[in-house]
C-alpha positions as CSV (number, residue, x, y, z in Angstrom):
1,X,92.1,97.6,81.5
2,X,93.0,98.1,77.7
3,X,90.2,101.2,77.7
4,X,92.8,102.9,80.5
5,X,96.0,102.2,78.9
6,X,95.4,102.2,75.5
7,X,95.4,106.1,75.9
8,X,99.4,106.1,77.2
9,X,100.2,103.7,74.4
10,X,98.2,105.6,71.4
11,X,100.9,109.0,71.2
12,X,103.4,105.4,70.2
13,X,101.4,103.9,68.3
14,X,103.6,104.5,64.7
15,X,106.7,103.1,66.8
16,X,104.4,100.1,67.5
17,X,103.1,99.6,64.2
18,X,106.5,100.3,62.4
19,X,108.3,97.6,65.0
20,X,105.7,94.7,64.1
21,X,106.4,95.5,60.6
22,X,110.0,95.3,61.2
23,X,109.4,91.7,63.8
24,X,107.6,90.3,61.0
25,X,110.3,91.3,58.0
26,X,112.9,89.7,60.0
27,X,110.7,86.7,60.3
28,X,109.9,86.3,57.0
29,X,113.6,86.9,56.0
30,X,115.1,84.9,57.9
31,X,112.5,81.9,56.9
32,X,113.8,82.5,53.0
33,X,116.9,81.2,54.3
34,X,116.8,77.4,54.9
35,X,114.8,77.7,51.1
36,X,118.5,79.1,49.7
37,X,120.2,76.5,51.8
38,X,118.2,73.7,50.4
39,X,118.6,74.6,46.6
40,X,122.5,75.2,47.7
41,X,122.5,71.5,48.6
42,X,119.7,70.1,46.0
43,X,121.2,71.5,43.2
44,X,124.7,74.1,43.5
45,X,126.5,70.5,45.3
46,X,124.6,67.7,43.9
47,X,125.9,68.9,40.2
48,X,129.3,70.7,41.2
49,X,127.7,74.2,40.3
50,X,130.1,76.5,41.6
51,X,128.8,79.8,40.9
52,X,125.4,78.5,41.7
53,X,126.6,77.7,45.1
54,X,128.3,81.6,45.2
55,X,125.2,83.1,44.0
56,X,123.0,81.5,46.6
57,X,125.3,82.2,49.5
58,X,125.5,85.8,48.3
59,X,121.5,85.4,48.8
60,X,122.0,84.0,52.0
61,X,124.0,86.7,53.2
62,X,121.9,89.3,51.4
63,X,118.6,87.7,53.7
64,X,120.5,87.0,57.2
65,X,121.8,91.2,56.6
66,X,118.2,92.0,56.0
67,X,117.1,90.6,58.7
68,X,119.5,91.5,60.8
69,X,118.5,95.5,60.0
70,X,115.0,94.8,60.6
71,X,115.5,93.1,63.6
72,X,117.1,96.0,64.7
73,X,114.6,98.4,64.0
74,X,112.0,96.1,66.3
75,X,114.5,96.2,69.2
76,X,114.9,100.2,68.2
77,X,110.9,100.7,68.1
78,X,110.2,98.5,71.1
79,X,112.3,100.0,73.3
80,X,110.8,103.8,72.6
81,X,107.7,102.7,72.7
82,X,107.8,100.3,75.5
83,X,109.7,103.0,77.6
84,X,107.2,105.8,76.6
85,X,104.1,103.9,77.7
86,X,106.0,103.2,80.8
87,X,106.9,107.0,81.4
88,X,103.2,107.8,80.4
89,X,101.7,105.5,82.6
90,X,104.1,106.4,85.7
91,X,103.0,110.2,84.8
92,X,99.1,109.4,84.6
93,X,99.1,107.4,88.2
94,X,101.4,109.7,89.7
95,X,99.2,113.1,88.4
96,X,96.1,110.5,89.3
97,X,97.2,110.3,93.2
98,X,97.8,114.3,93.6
99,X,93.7,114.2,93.6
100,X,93.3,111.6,95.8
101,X,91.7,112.9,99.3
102,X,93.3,111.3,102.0
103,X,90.8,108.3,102.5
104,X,91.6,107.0,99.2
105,X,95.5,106.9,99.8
106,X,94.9,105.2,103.2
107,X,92.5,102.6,101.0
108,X,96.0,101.5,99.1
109,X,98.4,102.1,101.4
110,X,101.6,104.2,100.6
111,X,103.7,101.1,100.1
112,X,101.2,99.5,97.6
113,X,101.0,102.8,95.5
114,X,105.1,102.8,95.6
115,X,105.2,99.0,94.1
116,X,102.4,100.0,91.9
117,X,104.2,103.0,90.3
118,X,107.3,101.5,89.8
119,X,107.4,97.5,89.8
120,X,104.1,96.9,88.4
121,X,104.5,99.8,85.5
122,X,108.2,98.2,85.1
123,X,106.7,94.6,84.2
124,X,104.2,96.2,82.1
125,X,106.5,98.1,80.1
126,X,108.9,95.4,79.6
127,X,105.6,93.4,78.3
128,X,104.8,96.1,75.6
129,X,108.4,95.6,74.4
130,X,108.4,91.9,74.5
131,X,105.3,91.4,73.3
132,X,106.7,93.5,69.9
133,X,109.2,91.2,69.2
134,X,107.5,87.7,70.5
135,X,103.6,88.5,69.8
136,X,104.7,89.1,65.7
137,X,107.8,87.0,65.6
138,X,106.7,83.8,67.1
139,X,103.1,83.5,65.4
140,X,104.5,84.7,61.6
141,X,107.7,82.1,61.7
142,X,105.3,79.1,63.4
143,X,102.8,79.5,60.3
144,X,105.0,80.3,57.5
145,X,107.5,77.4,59.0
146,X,104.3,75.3,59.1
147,X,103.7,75.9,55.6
148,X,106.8,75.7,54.3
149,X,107.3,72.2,56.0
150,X,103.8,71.2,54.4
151,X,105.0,71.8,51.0
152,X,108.2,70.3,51.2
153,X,106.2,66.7,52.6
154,X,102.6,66.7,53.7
155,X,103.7,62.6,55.1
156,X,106.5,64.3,57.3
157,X,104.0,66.9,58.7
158,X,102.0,64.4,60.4
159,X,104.6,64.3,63.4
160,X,102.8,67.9,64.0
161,X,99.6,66.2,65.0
162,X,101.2,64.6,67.7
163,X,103.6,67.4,69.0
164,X,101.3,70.4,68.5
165,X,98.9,69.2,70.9
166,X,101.0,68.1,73.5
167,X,102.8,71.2,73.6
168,X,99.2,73.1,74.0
169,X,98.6,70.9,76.8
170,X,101.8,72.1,78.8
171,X,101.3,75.6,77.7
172,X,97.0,75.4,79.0
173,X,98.4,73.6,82.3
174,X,101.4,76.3,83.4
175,X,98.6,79.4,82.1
176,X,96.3,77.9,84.7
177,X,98.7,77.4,87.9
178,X,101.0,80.1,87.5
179,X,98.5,83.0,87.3
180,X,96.8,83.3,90.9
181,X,100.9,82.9,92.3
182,X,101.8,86.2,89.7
183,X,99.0,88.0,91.1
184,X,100.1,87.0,95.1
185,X,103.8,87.9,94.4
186,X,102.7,91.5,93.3
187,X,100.8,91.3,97.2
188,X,104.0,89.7,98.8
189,X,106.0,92.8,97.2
190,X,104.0,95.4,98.7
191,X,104.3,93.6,101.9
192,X,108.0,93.9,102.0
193,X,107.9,97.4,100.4
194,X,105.6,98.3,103.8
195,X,108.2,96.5,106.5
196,X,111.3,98.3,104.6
197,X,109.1,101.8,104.4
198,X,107.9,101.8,108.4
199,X,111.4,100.8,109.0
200,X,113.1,103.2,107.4
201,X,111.0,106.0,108.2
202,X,111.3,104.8,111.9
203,X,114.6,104.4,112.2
204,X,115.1,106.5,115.4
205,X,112.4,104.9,117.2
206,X,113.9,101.0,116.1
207,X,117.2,102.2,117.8
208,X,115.9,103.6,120.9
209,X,113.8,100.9,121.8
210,X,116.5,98.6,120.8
211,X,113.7,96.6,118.2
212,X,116.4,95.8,115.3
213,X,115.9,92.1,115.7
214,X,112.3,92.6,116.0
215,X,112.2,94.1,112.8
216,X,114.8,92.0,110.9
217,X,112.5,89.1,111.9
218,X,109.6,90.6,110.3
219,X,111.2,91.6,107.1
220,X,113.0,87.8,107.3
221,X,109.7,86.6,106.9
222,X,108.2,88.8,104.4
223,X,111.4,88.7,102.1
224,X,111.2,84.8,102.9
225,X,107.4,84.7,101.8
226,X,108.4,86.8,98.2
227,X,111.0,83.9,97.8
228,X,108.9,81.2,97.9
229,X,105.9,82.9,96.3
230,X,108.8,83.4,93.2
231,X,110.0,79.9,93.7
232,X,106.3,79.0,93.3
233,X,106.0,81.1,90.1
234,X,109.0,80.7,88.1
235,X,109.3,77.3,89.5
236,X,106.5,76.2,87.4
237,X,108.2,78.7,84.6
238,X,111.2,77.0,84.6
239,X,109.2,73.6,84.3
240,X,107.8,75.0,80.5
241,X,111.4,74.6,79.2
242,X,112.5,71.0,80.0
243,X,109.1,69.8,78.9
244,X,109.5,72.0,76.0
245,X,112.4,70.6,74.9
246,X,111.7,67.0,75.4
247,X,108.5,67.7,73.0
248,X,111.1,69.4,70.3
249,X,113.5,66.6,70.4
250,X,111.3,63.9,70.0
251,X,109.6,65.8,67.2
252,X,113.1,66.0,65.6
253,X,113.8,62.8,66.6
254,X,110.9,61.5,65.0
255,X,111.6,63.9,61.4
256,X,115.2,61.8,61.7
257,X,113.6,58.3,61.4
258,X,110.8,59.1,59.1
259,X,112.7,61.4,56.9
260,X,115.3,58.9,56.9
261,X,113.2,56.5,55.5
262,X,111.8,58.3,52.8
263,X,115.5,59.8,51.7
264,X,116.6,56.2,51.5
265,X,113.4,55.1,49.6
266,X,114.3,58.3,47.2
267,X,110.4,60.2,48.0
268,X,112.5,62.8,50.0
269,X,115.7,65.0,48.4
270,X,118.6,65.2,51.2
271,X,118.6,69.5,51.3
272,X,115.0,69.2,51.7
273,X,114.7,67.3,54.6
274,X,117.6,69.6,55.8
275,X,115.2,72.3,55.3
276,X,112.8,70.5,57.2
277,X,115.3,70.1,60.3
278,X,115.7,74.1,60.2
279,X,112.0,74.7,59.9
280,X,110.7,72.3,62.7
281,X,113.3,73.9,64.8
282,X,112.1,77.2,64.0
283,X,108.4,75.9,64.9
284,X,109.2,74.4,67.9
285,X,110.8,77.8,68.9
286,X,107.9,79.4,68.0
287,X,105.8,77.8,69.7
288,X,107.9,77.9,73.1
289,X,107.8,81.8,72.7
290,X,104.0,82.2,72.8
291,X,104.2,79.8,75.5
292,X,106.7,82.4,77.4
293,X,104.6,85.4,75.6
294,X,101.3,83.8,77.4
295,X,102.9,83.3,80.6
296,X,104.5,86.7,80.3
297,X,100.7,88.1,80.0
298,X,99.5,86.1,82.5
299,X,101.6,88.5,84.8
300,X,100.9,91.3,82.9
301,X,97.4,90.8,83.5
302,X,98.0,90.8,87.4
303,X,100.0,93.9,87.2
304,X,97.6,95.8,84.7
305,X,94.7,95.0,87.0
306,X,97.0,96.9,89.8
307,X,97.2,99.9,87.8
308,X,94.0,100.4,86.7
309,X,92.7,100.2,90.1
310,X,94.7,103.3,90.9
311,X,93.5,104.9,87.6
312,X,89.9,104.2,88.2
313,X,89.8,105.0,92.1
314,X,88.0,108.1,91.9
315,X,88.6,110.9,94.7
316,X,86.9,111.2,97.4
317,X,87.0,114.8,97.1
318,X,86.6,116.9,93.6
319,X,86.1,120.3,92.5
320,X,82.6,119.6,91.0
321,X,80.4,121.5,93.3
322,X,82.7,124.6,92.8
323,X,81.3,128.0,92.2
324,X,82.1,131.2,90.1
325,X,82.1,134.6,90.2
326,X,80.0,136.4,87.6
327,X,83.2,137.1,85.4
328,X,83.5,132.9,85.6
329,X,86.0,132.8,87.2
330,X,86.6,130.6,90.6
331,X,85.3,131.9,93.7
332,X,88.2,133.4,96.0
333,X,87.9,132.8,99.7
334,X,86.4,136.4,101.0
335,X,87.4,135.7,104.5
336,X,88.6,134.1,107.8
337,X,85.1,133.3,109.2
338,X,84.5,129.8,109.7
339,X,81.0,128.0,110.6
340,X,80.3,124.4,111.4
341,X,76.4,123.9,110.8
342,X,75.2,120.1,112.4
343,X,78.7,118.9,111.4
344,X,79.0,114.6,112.0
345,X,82.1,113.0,110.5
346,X,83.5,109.5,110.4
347,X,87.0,107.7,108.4
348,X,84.8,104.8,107.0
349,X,81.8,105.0,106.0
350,X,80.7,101.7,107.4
351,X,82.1,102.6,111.2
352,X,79.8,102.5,113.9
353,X,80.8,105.7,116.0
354,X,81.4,108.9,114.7
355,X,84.4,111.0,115.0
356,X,82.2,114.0,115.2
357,X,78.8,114.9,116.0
358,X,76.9,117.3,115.6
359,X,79.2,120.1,115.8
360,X,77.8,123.7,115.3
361,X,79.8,126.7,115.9
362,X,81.2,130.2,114.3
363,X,84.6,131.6,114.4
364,X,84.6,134.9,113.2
365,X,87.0,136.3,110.9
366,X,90.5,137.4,112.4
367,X,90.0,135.9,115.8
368,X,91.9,133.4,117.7
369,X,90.6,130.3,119.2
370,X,92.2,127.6,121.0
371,X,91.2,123.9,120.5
372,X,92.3,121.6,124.1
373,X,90.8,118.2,124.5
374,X,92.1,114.4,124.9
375,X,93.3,112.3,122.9
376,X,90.7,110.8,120.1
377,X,88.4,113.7,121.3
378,X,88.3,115.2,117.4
379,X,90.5,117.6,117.4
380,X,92.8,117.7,114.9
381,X,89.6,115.7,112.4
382,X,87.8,119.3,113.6
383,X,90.2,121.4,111.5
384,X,91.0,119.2,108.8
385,X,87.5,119.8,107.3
386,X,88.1,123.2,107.0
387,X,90.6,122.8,103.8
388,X,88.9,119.6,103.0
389,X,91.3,117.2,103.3
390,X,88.6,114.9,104.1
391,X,84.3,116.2,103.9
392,X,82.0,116.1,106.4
393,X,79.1,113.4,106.3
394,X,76.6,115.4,107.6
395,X,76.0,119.0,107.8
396,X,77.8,121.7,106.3
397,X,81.4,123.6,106.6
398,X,81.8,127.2,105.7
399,X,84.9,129.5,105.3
400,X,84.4,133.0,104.6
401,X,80.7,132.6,104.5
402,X,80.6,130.3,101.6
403,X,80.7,126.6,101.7
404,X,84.0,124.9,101.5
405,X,82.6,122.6,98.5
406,X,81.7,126.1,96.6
407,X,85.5,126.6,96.2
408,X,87.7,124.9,94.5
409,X,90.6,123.1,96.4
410,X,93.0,125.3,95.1
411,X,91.4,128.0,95.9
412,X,90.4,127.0,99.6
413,X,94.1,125.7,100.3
414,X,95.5,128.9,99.3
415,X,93.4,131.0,102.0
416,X,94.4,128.4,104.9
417,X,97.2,127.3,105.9
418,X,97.3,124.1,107.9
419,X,101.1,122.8,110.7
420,X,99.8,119.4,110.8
421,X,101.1,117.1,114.0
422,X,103.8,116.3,111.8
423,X,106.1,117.9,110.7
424,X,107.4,117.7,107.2
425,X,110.6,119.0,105.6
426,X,111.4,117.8,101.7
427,X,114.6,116.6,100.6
428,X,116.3,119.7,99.9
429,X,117.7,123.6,101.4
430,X,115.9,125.3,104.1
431,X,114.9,128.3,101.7
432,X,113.9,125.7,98.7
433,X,111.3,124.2,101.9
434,X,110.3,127.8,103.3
435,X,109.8,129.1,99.5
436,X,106.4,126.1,99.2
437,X,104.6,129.0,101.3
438,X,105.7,131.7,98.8
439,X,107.5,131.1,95.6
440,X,107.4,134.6,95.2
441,X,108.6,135.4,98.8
442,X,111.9,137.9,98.7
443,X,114.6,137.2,101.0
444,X,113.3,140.0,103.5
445,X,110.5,138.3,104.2
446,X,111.7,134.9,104.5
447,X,113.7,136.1,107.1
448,X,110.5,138.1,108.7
449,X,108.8,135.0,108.6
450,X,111.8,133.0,110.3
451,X,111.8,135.6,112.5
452,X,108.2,135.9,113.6
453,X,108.2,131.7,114.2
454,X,111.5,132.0,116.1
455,X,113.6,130.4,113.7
456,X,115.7,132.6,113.1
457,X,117.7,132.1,116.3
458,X,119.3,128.6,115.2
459,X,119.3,129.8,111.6
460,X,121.8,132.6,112.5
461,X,124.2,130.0,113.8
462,X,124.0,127.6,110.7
463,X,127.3,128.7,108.3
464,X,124.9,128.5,105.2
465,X,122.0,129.9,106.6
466,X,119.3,129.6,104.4
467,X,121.4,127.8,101.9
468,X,121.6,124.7,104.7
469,X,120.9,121.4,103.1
470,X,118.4,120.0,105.3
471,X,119.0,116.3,104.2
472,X,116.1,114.1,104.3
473,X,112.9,114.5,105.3
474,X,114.6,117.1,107.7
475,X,117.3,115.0,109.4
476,X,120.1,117.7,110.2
477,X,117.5,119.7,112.1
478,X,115.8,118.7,115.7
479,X,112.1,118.4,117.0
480,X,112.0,121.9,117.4
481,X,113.7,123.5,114.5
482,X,111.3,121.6,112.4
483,X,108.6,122.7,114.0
484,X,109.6,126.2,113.8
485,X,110.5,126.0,110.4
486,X,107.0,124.5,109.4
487,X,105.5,127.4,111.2
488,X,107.9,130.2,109.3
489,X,106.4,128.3,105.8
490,X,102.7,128.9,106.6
491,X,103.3,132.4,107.9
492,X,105.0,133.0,104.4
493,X,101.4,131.7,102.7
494,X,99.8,135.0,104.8
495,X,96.2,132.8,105.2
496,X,93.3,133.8,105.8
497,X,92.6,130.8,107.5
498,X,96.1,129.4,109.9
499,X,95.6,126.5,111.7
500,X,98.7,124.7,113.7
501,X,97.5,121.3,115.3
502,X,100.0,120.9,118.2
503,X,102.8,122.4,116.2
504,X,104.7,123.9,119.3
505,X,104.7,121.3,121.1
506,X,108.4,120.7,120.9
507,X,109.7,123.8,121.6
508,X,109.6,125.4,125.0
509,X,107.4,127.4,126.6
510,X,109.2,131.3,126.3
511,X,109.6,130.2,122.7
512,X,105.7,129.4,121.9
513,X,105.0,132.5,123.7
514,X,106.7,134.6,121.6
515,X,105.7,132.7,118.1
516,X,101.9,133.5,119.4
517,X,102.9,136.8,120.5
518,X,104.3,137.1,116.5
519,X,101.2,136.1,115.4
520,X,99.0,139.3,116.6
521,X,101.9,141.2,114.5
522,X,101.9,139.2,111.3
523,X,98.8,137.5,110.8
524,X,96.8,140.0,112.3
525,X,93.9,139.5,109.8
526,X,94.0,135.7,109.9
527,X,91.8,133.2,112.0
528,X,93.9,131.2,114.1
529,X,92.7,127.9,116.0
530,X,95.6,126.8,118.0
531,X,95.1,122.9,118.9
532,X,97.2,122.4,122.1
533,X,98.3,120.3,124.9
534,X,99.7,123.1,127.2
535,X,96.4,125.7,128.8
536,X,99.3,128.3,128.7
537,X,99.4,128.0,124.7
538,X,95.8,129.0,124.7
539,X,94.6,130.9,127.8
540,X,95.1,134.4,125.8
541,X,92.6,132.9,122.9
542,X,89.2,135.2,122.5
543,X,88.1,132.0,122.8
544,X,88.5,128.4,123.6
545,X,86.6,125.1,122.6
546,X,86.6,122.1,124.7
547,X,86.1,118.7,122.9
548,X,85.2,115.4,124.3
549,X,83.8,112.1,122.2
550,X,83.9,113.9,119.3
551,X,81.8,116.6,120.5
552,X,82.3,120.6,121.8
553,X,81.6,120.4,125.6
554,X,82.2,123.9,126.8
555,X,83.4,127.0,124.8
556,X,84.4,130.4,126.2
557,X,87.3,132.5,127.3
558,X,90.3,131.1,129.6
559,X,88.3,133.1,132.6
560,X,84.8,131.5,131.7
561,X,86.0,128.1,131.5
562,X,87.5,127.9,134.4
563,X,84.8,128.6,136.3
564,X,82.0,126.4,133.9
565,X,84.0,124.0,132.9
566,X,85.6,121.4,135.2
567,X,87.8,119.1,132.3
568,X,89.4,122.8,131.4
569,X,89.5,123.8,135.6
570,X,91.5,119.7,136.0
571,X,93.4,120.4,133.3
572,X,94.8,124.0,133.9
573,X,95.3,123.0,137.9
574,X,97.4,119.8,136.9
575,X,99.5,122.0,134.6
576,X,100.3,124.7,137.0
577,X,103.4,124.4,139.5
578,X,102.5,122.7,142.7
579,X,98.9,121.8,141.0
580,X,97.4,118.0,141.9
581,X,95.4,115.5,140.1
582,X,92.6,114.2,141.5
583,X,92.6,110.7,141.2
């Protein structure tokens, strides 16, 4: 764990160092003072020494000032360093995610990677910064106190060998419980953080099926499981104190009757055992701070662990088997064409059925080919090898004659453009959304591109236009202005490759005529595979594949499948007016 974040921490490393010098000056400065105190009472009162007495306290002021400005340069140092690892860590896991394919999001889950790039980089920044102040602070006052009490009376010191032990004891006992329950509360987090995300993002669909209760039960008991995890956790943290204390009074207690003794018997000077008081107060202090320092770590540790998982996950998918040209420069994508040689594909690795098999086929370049099938028939797992957002098992994918692992994602992505099932629209205007399929794109042709995916027609009517705050994730617009919208971004990308995976299914059928009829004018150079639910979305295709089980089952034109093929023949008869379903 320290080998992955020791690199975030190193650009701080002078704050760090210049911060446990400043924890242990104010340490050692403000031990000097019960010294001052005790020749103050020793000698400046016990002969009447006035200016004795003055010049002392203008020492003791001197110190507790010093002290006081170092102490302020650890808070000063702590807090830019702690808050710059943080920042650096949130940077490194959020840049470390962009190259994660798609199976290695779906091995965290969204909501664990949220809890893990906030709460669990929070605690371990706040860590770095404690452990400035505590993890030099505590350890240089409890041995210097230590020392400084031995030389005053080695007799009196003897009380330590009794309350040092005990105290190391309680400290070994609450390490050892409260570690597992700091590592389940992290889990019991990004249990809650998954109920409030689903429900949140599903808001519409809680409402209409009238499930409010259903889902305020199932957050009631996640949010009541984090309670009593916490009450678990800090219960037993909040246990360290009292015992703490009952160990630091009877130690003083015991100083009191001992010391008492020997001040009486005349072996021990009154300021000195004064002193004393001050110092076993300080180590008793001291030695409840490393005990909050090691239970501090202990969920440090838990969180750490969290994050280093992410930084260590590595992606499923990389640019390592990418190719150059003989300039070295990354290959570009030469075409539309796309082949699927003995192509088998599964999620997991360890499933027992495939997703595909055995797929072989060719698409040439600038041709359009429509995709129909059920659902779980491969479809939309068909097309999403072709940008590899996820790699085939077996056998190989090729765009423009190449394999897809010869380019590099970049590369690949930029040639095809991909309107998944669902539509998504970012926080923001509707140019600022159109504009991630062209920075470059002038205002013409964002309105050419709204135009050729019939957008344009609602656009018109909007007061701001193209200036119209979408709010988020696309809430001021409906099913079908989305989906028009996503289809006006990829046209802006001009592909090589465009692919739209049901992406007109919410908009009627004169309108998806006309985007497809758009197409032939725009992207007249660009493969299209058109996955549909509707015949009429695909009948005009130069061809049309037919999946079942993961598997092609018939391929051919609208003409040729009707008479070959008898899923295509039920399904185009059950779509048509008047048309029945057998069975």
């Amino acid at each position: 764990m320290m080998k992955k974040l020791w690199p975030h921490a190193r650009p701080f490393a002078p704050w760090i160092v210049l911060g446990v010098a400043c924890s242990a000056m104010e340490a050692v400065f403000e031990l000097l003072i019960p010294l001052v105190m005790s020749d103050i009472v020793d000698i400046g009162i016990a002969n009447g020494d006035q200016s004795f007495i003055l010049q002392k306290g203008a020492l003791m002021i001197a110190l507790a000032l010093a002290s006081l400005c170092f102490g302020l340069g650890a808070a000063v140092t702590s807090s830019v360093a702690g808050m710059g690892f943080g920042a650096n860590v949130r940077r490194a896991e959020y840049e470390h995610i962009q190259s994660f394919a798609f199976s290695n999001i779906e091995r965290f889950s969204t909501a664990s990677l949220v809890t893990r790039l906030t709460n669990d980089v929070h605690n371990l920044q706040m860590s770095l910064m404690m452990s400035m102040r505590l993890m030099v602070r505590a350890p240089v006052m409890l041995v210097s106190a230590l020392i400084f009490s031995i030389r005053i009376s080695y007799r009196l010191s003897n009380v330590f060998l009794v309350a040092l032990p005990l105290l190391a004891v309680v400290v070994s006992i609450l390490l050892v419980t409260t570690g597992p329950l700091f590592r389940s509360l992290q889990e019991k987090t990004d249990a809650l953080n998954l109920v409030v995300q689903e429900n949140l993002a599903g808001i519409r669909v809680v409402k209409s099926f009238v499930r409010g209760d259903h889902e305020q039960e199932k957050f009631r008991q996640r949010n009541e499981d984090l309670k009593n995890t916490s009450l678990r956790a800090f219960g037993k943290v909040v246990i360290n104190m009292p015992l703490m204390m009952l160990i630091v009074y009877g130690t003083i207690i015991a100083v009191m009757w001992f010391g008492g003794q020997m001040v009486y018997a005349g072996t021990l000077e009154a300021g000195k055992l004064i002193t004393y008081f001050t110092y076993i107060t300080q180590i008793m202090m001291s030695l409840m701070m490393v005990s909050m320092i090691f239970m501090m770590l202990t969920r440090t540790v838990a969180c750490a662990k969290r994050v280093t998982e992410v930084l260590s996950e590595v992606p499923a998918i990389t640019d390592d088997g990418a190719g150059t040209d003989g300039e070295g420069r990354p290959l570009r994508v030469a075409g539309g064409s796309i082949d699927f040689d003995h192509v088998s594909f599964k999620y997991n690795a360890g499933a027992s059925e495939w997703i595909l098999r055995d797929v072989s086929l060719h698409i040439p370049s600038g041709s359009t080919v429509g995709i129909l099938g059920g659902t779980g028939s491969g479809k939309t797992s068909l097309v999403s090898l072709i940008p590899r957002l996820y790699e085939a098992d077996q056998g190989t994918v090729s765009v423009g004659g190449r394999p897809v692992a010869s380019y590099t994602m970049e590369e690949l992505r930029e040639s095809v453009s991909m309107v998944l099932q669902k539509n998504t629209l970012f926080t923001g205007t509707i140019r600022e959304n159109l504009l991630w399929g062209n920075p470059e794109a002038t205002e013409e042709e964002l309105w050419a591109a709204c135009r050729a995916a019939c957008a344009d027609e609602f656009l018109e009517r909007m007061p701001d236009g193209l200036d119209t705050d979408l709010g988020q994730g696309g809430v001021n617009v409906s099913g079908g202005q989305k989906q028009r919208l996503c289809i006006a971004r990829a046209i802006l990308k001009r592909p090589k490759v465009l692919i739209l995976d049901d992406s007109t299914s919410a908009v009627d059928t004169a309108t998806d005529a006309k985007i497809r009829g758009a197409f032939a004018h725009e992207l007249k150079d660009a493969t299209k595979l058109i996955i549909a639910q509707r015949v009429a979305s695909v009948q005009e295709a130069d061809q049309i594949l037919v999946m079942d089980a993961g598997q092609i089952v018939a391929q051919g034109t609208h003409e040729e499948l009707l008479r070959t093929c008898d899923i295509y023949r039920e399904v185009y008869q059950s779509q048509q007016e008047g048309g029945t379903i057998d069975g």
